[in-house]
N, C-alpha and C positions, 0 to 999 in steps of 0.2 A: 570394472572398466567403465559402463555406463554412469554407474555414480560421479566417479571421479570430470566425470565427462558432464556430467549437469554442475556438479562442485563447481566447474573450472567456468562453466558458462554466465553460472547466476553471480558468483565471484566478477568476470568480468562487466555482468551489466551493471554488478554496483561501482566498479572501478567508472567507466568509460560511458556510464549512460546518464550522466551528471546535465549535458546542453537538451534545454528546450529543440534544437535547430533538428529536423530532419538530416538536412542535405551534408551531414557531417562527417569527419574520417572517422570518427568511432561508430556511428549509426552504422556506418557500412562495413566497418570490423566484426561487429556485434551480429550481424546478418550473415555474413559469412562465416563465423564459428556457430549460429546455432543449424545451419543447415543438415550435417552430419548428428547433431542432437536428433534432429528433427526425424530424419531417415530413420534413427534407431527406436527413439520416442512411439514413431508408427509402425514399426514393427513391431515391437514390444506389446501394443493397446492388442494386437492382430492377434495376440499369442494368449492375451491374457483374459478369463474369461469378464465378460461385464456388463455391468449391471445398469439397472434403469436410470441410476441418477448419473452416470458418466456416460451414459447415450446422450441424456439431454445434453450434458455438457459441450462433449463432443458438436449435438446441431447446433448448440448456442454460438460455438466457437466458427462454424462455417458461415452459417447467418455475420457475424461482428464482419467476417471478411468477405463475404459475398457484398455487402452496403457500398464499402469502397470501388468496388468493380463496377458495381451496376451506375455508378455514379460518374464511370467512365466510358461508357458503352458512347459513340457517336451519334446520336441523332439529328434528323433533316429538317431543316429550317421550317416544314411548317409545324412539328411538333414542338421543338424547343424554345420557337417566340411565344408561342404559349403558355411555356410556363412563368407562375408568379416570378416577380423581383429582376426579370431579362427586358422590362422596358427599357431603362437607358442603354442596354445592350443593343437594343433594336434602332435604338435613332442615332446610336452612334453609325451603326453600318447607311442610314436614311440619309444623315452628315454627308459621311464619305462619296455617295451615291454608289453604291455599292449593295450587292445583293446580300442575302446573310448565307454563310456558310455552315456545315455540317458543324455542329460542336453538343459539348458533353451537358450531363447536368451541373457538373462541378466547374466554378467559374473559372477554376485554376487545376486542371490537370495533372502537372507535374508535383504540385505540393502535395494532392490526393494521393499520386501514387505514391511518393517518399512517405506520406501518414501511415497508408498500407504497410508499407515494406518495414516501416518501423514495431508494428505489433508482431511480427515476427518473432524477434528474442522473447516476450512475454507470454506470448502464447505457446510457445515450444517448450519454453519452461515449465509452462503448465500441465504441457501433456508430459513432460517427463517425468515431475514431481508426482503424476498419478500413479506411475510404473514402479516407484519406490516401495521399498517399506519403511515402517515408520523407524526404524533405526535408524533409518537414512536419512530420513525426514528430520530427526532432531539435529543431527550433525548442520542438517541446511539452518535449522532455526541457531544453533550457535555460531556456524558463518555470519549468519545473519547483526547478531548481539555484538561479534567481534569487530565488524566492518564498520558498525556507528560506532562503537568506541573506538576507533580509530579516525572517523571523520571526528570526534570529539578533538582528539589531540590532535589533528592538523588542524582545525578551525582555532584552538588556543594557537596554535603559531600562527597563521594568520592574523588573528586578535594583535599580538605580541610586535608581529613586526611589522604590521600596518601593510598599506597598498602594494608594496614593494616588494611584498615576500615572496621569496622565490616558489613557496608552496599553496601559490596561487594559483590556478592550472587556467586559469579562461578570463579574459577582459572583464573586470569589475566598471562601475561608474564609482570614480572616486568621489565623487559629491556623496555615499554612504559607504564605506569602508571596513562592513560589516562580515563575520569571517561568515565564509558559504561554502568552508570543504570540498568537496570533488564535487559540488554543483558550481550553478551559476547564481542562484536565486534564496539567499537567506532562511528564506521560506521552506525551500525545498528540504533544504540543509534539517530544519528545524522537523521536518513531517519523518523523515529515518530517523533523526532521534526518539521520537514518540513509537517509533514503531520498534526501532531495536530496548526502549524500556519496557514496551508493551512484553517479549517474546523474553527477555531479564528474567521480569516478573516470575512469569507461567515457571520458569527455570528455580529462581527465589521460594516462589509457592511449592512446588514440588518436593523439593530439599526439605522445606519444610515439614511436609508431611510424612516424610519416610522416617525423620528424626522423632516426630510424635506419634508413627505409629508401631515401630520399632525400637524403642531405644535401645534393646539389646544388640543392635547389631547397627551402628554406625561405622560405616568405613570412609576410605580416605577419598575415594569418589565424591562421598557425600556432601564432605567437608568442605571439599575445592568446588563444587560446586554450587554451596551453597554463597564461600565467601567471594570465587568470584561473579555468581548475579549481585551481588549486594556491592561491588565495588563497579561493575558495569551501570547499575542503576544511579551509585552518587556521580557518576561522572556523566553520563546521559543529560539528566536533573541538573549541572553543574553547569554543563556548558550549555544546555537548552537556554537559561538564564543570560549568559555570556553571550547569545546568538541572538537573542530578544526580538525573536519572532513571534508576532503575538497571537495567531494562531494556531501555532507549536506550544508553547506555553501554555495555553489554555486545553488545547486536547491533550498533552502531555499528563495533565494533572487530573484531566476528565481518565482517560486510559486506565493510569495509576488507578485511579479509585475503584475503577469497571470490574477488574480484576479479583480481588479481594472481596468484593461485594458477591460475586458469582460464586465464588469460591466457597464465602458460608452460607449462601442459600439455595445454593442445586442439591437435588438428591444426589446419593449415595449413587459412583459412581460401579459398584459393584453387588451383584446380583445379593449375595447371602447376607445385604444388612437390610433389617429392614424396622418400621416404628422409632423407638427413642434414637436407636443406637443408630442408625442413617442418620436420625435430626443431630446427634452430636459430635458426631464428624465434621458437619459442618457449621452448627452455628456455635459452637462449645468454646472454640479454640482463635474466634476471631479478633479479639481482644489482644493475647499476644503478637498477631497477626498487623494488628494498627499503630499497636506500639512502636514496631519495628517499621514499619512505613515510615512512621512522623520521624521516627530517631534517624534515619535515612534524609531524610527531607532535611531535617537540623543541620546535617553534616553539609549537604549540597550547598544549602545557605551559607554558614559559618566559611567555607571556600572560595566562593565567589564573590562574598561580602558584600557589605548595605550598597553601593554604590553599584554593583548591577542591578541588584534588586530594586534599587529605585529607580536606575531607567528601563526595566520592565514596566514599572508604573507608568511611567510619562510616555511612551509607546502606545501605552493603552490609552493614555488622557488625550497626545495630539500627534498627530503624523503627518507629512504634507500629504502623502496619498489618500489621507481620508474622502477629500473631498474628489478625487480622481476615481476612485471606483464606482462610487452611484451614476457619473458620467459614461464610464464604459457600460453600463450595464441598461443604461435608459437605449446608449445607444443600437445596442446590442438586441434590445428588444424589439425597437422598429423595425430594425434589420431582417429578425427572427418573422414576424409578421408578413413583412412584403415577401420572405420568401418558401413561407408556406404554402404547401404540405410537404414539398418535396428538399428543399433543405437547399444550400449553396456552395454543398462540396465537401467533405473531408478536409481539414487544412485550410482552406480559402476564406479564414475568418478574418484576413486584412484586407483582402481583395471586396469584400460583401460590407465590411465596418465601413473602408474610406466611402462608400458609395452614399454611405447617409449620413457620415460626420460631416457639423457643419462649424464656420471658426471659430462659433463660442465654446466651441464642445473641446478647443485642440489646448493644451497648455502646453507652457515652453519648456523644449529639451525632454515630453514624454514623449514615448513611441506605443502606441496601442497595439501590441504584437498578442494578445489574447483577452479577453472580456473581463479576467479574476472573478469568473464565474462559469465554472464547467458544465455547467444546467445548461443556460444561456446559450452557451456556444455550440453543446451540442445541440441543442433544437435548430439554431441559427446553421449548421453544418450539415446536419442529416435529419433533419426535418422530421413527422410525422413517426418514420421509420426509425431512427436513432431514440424517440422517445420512449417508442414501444419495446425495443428490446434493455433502456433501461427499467422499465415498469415490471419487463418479468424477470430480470437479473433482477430485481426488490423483492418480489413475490416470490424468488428462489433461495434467498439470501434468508428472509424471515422462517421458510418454511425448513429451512435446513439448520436454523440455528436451536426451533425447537427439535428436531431430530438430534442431534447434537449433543442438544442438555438433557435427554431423557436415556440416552446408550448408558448401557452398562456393562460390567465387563470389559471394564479397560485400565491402562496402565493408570496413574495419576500423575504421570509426565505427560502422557497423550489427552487428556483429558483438559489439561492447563496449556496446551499450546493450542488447540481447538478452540480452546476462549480466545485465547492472544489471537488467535488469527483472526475470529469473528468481532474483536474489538477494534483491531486493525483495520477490518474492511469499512466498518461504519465510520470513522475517527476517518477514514479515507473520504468517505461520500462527505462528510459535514463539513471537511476540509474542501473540498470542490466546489463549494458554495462561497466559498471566498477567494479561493486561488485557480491552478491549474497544478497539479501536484502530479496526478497521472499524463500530465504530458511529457514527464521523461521516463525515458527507459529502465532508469534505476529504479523509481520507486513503481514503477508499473509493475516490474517483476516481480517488486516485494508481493503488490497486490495479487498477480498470477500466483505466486507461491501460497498466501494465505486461503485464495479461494479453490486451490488443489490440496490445502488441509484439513477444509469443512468438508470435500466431497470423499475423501479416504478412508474406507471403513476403518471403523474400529481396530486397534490393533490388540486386542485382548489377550490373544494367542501367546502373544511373546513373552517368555519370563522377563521380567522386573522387578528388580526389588522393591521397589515404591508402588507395585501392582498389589505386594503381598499383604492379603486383608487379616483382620484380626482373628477370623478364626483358624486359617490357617497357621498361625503361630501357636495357638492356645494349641491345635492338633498337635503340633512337632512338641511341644514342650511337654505334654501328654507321653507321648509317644518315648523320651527322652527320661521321662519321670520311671516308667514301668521298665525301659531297658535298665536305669542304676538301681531298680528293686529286686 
């Protein structure tokens, strides 16, 4: 019941959590179905014993929402005209002849709290995804794989039938006509495709392994699973291309590679290989391995044919926005400055931007609704405090990915989605440095769901057949030899 119940949740944040907008009727559909998650999610952790790295979790998780609150708390005009960046606040009330009244840190209160209320679905999903096991966990990562191949083929109808199609779900700017799936934003579109190849892959690699460590025993699981990551991945690759978002594109193929490279250079991850026979697990069989990538990649090509491909190129050579983002980001820095230490609100990044855009900085028909820079904007939002809790989510991130690659004892399907998710997370942050990607719900959640995959111990325990190491084969077949003697 609770699975079906997280199923049905992360399912709909990827359906309905496509808009940037807070103040939206899915934001608040999305809020209202994770709340009974939420009840059981906390009941669940209460039950379950735990351990020190999902205590921190857990503080980190009350600190991210504790920020928003405190940034709403009402304070008295002689403390809040002293904070940086509320001068033109102060003369406007000197203007009016008017005293200043009680008000918050956050320049804009209502957006703060709709920012709040929005990390809800992400965070619930995250406490719930902890309460799993990892059976359940791979099911989420193939929802996951299914839901991009499926934005894949409605963004080709899109493509197909231009501005008009009825499988448009949200007001496009027809001056780019560019398909954006169950988003609004190209970009956005392009950052789940990377992340559903990313999770493909670990599926792909997996298959792979049980076929080369077992050949005696291929069954039909294997099979479909092997040929569908490999028809998910050309079609990821296929319409990535078709979507020509340039950095989708680029982390798409950074991901790809991240993958495969990890794959043949971590140790053995099971206890009883160790010297050559660990080293040739992994670096042995990589060669087949790239084959299969590029013969993938061919196929993605040969489908989309030279004329995407080349306007990936000229994407990459000229775009009008090129010259609009070093704009938002100069701006965005003055901003950031005047309202240091303490930040200008959760949300309130239009409200804090218009104050120091000045009309060389405006181009016609843009609307500056976020910095395409999520560094930026959080410093400019939550000042000081937003910095520091990103500095040790880094410091938690690094120190968990070596924990990670050094586990042993575990299946070799849990071991390849632990990569996908910690390739995922980084391919997220490098991505934030040019856009806003975690400002929707959908891909937030993918993000909650990856960083409740690094914190889940090991699932070693569970029979798998892609777990089953080489000597225990040699044992059965032993064992098998002396029964027909």
């Amino acid at each position: 019941m609770f699975f079906y119940l997280t199923f049905a949740c992360f399912l709909a944040s990827l359906v309905l959590g496509g808009p940037t907008k807070h103040a939206s009727l899915q934001d608040a559909l999305l809020q209202l179905c994770a709340v009974p998650l939420l009840l059981l999610a906390g009941w669940r952790l209460c039950n379950l014993p735990t351990t020190r790295e999902m205590r921190w979790s857990l503080a980190f998780c009350a600190a991210i929402l504790a920020l928003p609150l405190i940034q709403l708390i009402p304070l008295p005009p002689l403390i809040w005209t002293q904070l940086p960046g509320r001068e033109a606040l102060v003369s406007t009330y000197t203007l009016l002849g008017r005293s200043p009244d009680w008000a918050a840190i956050s320049l804009s209160g209502q957006e703060t709290w709709l920012s709040m209320l929005s990390l809800l679905p992400p965070l619930t999903l995250f406490l719930a995804v902890l309460t799993l096991d990892w059976r359940e966990c791979r099911l989420l990562s193939l929802l996951l794989v299914a839901f991009a191949v499926l934005s894949a083929f409605v963004a080709l109808l899109q493509a197909a039938q231009g501005v008009d199609s009825p499988f448009r779900f949200y007001n496009v700017d027809l001056r780019d006509p560019s398909p954006v799936g169950f988003f609004v934003n190209r970009n956005h579109l392009g950052a789940l495709l990377y992340c559903g190849a990313a999770f493909a892959t670990a599926w792909l690699l997996a298959s792979y392994d049980a076929v080369r460590l077992d050949q005696d025993r291929i069954d039909h699981q294997t099979i479909v699973t092997m040929a569908g990551s490999a028809f998910a991945l050309v079609a990821l690759v296929s319409v990535e291309l078709v979507v020509r978002s340039r950095a989708g594109v680029l982390l798409l193929f950074l991901g790809l590679g991240a993958l495969p490279i990890l794959a043949a250079i971590r140790p053995s991850p099971h206890a009883e290989f160790d010297g050559a026979e660990s080293e040739s697990l992994g670096r042995r069989h990589w060669l087949p391995v790239a084959a299969a990538f590029i013969m993938l990649a061919l196929v993605a090509f040969f489908f989309v044919g030279w004329s995407s491909i080349q306007g990936v190129f000229d994407r990459f050579g000229a775009d009008p926005l090129s010259d609009e983002r070093p704009v938002f980001a100069r701006v965005t820095f003055f901003a950031t400055k005047a309202f240091m230490p303490v930040g200008s609100g959760l949300g309130s990044f239009v409200s804090a931007y218009q104050m120091f855009e000045k009309p060389r900085d405006m181009f016609s028909g843009v609307y500056a609704n976020h910095a395409h820079n999520d560094l930026l904007e959080l410093a400019l939002e939550t000042g000081m405090a937003g910095l520091m809790l990103l500095c040790v989510f880094i410091v938690w991130l690094v120190t968990r990915a070596r924990k990670v690659w050094t586990a042993i004892n575990r299946p070799v399907i849990d071991v390849y989605l632990q990569d996908a998710a910690m390739i995922v997370i980084f391919l997220f942050l490098g991505h934030s440095l040019m856009d806003y990607p975690l400002r929707t719900n959908a891909l937030l959640s993918v993000f909650a769901f990856a960083c409740a995959l690094l914190i889940k111990a090991p699932g070693g325990g569970e029979a798998h057949t892609q777990g089953r190491t080489r000597q225990e084969r040699r044992r059965r077949r032993d064992a098998l030899a002396q029964n027909a003697a």
